[in-house]
Each structure stands twice: as C-alpha cells, then as structure tokens.
C-alpha positions as CSV (number, residue, x, y, z in Angstrom):
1,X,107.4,111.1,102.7
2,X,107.7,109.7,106.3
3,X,108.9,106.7,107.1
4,X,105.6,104.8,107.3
5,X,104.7,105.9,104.7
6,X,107.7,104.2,103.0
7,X,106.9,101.1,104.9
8,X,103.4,100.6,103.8
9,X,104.9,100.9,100.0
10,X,107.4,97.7,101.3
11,X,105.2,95.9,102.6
12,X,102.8,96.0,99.3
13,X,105.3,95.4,97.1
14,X,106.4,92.1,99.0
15,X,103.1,91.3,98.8
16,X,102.1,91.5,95.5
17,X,106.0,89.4,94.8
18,X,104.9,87.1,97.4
19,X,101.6,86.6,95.0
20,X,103.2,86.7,91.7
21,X,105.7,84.0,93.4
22,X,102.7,81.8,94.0
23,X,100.8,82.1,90.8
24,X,104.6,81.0,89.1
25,X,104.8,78.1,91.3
26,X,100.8,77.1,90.5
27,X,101.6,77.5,86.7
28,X,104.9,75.5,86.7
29,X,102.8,72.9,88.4
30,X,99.8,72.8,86.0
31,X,103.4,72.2,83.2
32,X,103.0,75.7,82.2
33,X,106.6,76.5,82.5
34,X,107.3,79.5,80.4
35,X,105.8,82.1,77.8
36,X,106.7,82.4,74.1
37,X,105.4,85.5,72.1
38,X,106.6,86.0,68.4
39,X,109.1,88.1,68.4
40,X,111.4,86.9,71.8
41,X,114.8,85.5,70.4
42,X,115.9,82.2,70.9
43,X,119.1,80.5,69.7
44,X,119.7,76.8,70.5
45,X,123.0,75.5,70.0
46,X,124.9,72.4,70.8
47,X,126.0,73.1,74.3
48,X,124.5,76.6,74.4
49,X,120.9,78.4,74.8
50,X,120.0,81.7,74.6
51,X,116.7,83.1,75.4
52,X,115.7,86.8,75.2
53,X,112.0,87.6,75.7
54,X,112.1,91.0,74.1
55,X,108.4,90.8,72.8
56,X,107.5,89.6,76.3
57,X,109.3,92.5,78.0
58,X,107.9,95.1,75.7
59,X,104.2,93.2,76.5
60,X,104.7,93.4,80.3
61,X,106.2,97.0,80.2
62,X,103.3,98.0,78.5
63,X,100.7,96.5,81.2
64,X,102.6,98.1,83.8
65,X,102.7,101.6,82.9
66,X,99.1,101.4,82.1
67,X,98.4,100.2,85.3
68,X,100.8,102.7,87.2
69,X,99.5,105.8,84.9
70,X,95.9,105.0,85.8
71,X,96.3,104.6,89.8
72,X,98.6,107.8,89.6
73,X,95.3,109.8,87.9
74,X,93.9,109.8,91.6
C-alpha cells in the first residue's frame, strides 16, 4: 500500500469520528444521554457505579463486521 493510499484511509476514518462525534453531541442535546439494552451490567453502590455495556458491545460488533464483510465482497 503507498502512502496515499494510507492517507485517504486517515482521513475517512476522521471523518466518519468527526460525524459520529456530532450525532453524540445532537443526541445528548435532544436528553438522549446514553443506551441501555438488557443484558449490559450495572451495579450502583453508595459511592460507586459500574457500567458495562456488554449487550451493547456485542450489538455494535455485530453491525460492524456486517458492514466491513459486505464492503470487503467488492
């Protein structure tokens, strides 16, 4: 791979964080400030919170290798 080639990978990957940065921003404005599926852990204690999307991980994993396996069929 040349080096240009690298760079245009960069830049689209700052881009599509620079968009996912904004669409965060927009939902935490609208009050929308986080995402709870069944299954993500969360232990509240008295000075103390713990918060592990697992269900939310698996969800997102799965989008993203769907998307990556279909643009990689080309």
């Amino acid at each position: 791979m040349q080096i240009e080639g690298l760079a245009r990978i960069l830049i689209t990957f700052g881009i599509i964080l620079l968009l996912a940065g904004f669409v965060v921003l927009a939902l935490s404005r609208l009050g929308i400030t986080g995402f709870r599926l069944p299954g993500d852990i969360l232990i509240c204690r008295e000075n103390f919170t713990f918060f592990f999307p697992i269900t939310t991980m698996l969800l997102i994993s799965l989008v993203l290798t769907l998307i990556f396996n279909l643009l990689g069929r080309r």
